[in-house]
C-alpha positions as CSV (number, residue, x, y, z in Angstrom):
1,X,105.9,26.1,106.6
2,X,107.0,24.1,109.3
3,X,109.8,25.4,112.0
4,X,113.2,24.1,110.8
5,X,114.7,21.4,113.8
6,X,117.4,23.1,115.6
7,X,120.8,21.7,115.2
8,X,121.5,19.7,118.4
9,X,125.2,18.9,119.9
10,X,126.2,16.3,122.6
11,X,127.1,17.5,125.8
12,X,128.2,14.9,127.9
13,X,125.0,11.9,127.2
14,X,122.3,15.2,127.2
15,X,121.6,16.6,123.6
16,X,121.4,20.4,123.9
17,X,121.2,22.9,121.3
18,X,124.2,23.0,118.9
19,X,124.6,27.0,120.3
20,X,124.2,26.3,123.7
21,X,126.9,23.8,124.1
22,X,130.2,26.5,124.1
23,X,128.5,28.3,126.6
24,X,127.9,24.9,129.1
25,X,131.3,24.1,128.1
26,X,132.9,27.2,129.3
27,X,131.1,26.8,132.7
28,X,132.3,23.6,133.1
29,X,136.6,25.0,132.2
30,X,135.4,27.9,134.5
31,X,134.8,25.9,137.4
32,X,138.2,23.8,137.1
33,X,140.6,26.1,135.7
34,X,142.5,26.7,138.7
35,X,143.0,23.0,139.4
36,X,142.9,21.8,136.0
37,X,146.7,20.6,135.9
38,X,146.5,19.1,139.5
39,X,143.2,17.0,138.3
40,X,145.1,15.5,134.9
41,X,147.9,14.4,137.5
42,X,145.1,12.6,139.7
43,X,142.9,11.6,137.3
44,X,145.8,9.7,134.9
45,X,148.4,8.8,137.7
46,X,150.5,11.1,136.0
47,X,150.1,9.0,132.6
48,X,149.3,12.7,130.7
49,X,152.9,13.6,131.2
50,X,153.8,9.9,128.9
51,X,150.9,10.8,126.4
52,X,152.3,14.6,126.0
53,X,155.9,13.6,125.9
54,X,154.8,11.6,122.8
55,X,153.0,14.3,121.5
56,X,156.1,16.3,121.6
57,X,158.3,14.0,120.0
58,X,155.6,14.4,117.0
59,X,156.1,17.9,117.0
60,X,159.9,17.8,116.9
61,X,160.1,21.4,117.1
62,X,163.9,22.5,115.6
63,X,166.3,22.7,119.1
64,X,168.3,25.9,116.7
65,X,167.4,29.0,115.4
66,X,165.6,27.8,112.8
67,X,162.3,29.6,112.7
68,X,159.1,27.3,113.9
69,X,155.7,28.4,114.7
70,X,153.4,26.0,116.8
71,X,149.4,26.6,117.5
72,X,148.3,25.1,120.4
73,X,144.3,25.2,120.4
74,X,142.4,24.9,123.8
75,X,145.6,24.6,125.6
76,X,144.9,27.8,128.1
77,X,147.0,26.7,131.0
78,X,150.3,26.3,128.8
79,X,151.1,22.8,129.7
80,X,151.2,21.5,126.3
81,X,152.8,24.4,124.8
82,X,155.3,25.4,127.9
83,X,156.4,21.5,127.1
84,X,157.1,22.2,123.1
85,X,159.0,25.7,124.1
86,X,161.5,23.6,126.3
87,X,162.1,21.5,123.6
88,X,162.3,23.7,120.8
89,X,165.2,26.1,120.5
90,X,165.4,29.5,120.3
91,X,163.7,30.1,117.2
92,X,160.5,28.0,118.1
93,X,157.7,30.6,118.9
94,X,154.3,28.9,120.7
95,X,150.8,31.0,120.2
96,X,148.5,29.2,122.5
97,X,144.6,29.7,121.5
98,X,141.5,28.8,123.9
99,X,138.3,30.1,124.0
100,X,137.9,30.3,128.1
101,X,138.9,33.3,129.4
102,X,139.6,31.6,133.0
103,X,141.9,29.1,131.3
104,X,143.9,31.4,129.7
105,X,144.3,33.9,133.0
106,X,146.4,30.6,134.9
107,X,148.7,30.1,131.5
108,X,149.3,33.7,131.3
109,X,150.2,33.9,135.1
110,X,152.3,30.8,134.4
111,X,154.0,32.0,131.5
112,X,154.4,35.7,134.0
113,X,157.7,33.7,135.4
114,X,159.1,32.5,132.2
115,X,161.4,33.5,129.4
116,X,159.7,30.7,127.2
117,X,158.4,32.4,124.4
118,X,154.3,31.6,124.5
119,X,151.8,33.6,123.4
120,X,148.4,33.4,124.8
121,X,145.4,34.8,122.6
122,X,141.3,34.0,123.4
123,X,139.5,32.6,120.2
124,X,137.1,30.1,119.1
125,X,138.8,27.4,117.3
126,X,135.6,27.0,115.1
127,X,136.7,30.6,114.0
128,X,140.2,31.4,114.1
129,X,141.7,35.2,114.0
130,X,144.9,33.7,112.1
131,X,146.2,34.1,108.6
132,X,146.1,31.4,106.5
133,X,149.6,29.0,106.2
134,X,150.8,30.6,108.9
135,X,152.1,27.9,111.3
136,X,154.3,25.1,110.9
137,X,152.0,22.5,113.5
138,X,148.8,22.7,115.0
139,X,148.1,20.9,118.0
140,X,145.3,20.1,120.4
141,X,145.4,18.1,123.5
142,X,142.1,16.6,125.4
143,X,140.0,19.7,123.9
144,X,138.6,18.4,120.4
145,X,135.9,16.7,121.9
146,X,134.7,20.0,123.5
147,X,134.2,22.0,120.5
148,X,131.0,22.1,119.2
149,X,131.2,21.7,115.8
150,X,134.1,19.0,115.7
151,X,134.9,19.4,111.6
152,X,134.8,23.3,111.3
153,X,137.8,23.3,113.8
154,X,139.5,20.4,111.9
155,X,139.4,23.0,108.7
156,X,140.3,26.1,110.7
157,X,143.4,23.8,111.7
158,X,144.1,23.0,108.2
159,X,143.7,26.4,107.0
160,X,146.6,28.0,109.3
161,X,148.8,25.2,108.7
162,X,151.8,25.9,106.1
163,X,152.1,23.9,103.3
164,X,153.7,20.5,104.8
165,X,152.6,21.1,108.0
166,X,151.5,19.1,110.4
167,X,148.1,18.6,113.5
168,X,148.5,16.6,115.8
169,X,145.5,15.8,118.0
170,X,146.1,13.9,121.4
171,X,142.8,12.7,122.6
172,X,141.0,10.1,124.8
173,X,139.5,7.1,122.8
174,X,138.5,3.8,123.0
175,X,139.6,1.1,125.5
176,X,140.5,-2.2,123.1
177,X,141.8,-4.6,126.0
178,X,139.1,-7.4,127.1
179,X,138.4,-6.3,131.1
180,X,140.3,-3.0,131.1
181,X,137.2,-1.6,129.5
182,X,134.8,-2.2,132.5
183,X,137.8,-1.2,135.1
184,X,138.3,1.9,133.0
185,X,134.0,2.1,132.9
186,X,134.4,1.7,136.8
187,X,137.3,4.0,137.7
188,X,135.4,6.6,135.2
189,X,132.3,7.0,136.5
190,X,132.7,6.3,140.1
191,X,136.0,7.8,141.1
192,X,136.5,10.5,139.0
193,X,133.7,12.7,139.7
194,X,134.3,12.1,143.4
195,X,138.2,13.2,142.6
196,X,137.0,16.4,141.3
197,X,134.3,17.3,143.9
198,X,137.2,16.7,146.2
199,X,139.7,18.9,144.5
200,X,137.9,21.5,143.0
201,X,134.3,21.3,144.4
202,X,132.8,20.0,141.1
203,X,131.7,16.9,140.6
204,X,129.6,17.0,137.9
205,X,132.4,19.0,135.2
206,X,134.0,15.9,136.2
207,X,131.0,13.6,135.3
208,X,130.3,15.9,131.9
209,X,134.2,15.1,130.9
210,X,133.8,11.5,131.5
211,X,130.6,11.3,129.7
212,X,132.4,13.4,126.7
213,X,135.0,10.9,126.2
214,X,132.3,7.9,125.8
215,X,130.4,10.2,123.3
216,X,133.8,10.6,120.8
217,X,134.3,9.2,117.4
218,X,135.8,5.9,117.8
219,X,139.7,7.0,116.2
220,X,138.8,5.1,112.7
221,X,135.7,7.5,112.5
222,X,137.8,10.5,114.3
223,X,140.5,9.8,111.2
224,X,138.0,10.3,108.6
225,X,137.1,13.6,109.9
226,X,140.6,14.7,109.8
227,X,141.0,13.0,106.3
228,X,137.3,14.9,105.4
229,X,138.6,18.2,106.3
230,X,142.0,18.2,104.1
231,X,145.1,16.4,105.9
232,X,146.4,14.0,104.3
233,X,148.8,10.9,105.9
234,X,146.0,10.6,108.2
235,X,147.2,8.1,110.9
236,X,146.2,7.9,114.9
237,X,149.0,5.2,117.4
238,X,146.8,4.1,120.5
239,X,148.5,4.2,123.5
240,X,147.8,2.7,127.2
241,X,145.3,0.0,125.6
242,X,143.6,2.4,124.2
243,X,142.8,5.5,126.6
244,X,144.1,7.6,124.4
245,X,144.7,7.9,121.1
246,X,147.7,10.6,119.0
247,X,146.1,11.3,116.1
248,X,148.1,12.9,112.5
249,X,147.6,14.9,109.4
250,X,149.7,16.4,107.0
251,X,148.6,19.5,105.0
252,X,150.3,18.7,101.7
């Protein structure tokens, strides 16, 4: 009988094998860790601070007592879920869940000098050591595109999310305004991976990430995977024509 055709996975434009791709993903995180924060300052003109303020305001953690669990996945360095902390009150607990170990060594060090209360556990999100309906959100910011099997995280989300809970995915997309897609093209390709070889000595993590955002679902066919793996009141706002996109799904 003939061999069965391995399962391939993008990685950047290059097709690799679907279980090589974590591992060349985790070299790439490895490489940037330390100036990953610095580089999403640079490479947006500070924009990701706009895009994860909305993100926030989606979460609208509780500012009491009341009790509210929050699952950040790939969020290692804490930005994302130090944000939702300071909003919350004092009964909003963040668990913060990446798979790169470098990552999650600057969040903890971060979190070292805080009373926020963030947790900071290393898992795959394809395979997540969590009860089920056991958090009231799940969120993922500029990861989802670097897991490599996109729809077995979107059910491990949906899985650990209570019963009228809520993901919320913040992810680059697709540029809809005439011109500012070949400036974007441009300023993509040409600037950024000189930024990062600048910055953190790598310029082609840099180049992968900016290939990885061109091999995405467009957000209608992004939507459908969320809708495929459960949520429902799928929705997705584009912001900054386009860049990015918030995308939403209830577990009902």
């Amino acid at each position: 009988m003939p061999k069965a055709k391995e399962k391939q996975a993008d990685f950047g434009f290059r097709r690799v094998p679907l279980g090589d791709k974590q591992t060349l993903v985790d070299d790439v995180f490895d490489s940037v860790a330390r100036r990953y924060d610095l580089m999403n300052d640079l490479m947006s003109g500070g924009l990701h601070r706009a895009w994860k303020a909305a993100l926030v305001t989606a979460v609208n953690p509780p500012r009491g007592d009341q009790a509210f669990k929050l699952l950040d996945l790939a969020g290692g360095t804490g930005d994302v879920a130090f944000r939702v902390a300071d909003a919350g009150g004092p009964g909003t607990q963040v668990t913060v869940a990446d798979i790169n170990a470098e990552m999650l060594a600057v969040g903890r060090e971060r979190a070292a000098t805080s009373k926020r209360k963030v947790e900071f556990i290393e898992a795959n999100a394809e395979k997540l050591p969590l009860p089920d309906k056991s958090f009231d959100a799940v969120t993922i910011a500029f990861g989802i595109r670097n897991v490599p099997r996109i729809d077995v995280a979107l059910a491990e989300a949906h899985r650990v999310l209570k019963i009228g809970g809520r993901f919320l995915c913040l992810e680059f997309s697709s540029v809809d305004v005439p011109g500012l897609d070949r400036l974007y093209d441009l300023y993509s390709f040409n600037v950024i991976p000189a930024v990062g070889r600048a910055v953190t000595g790598d310029a082609e993590a840099y180049r992968y990430l900016v290939e990885s955002i061109r091999k995405f679902p467009r957000p209608e066919k992004f939507a459908d995977m969320i809708h495929a793996a459960g949520f429902r009141r799928v929705s997705f706002e584009a912001m900054t024509g386009g860049v990015v996109a918030l995308h939403s799904g209830w577990r009902l």
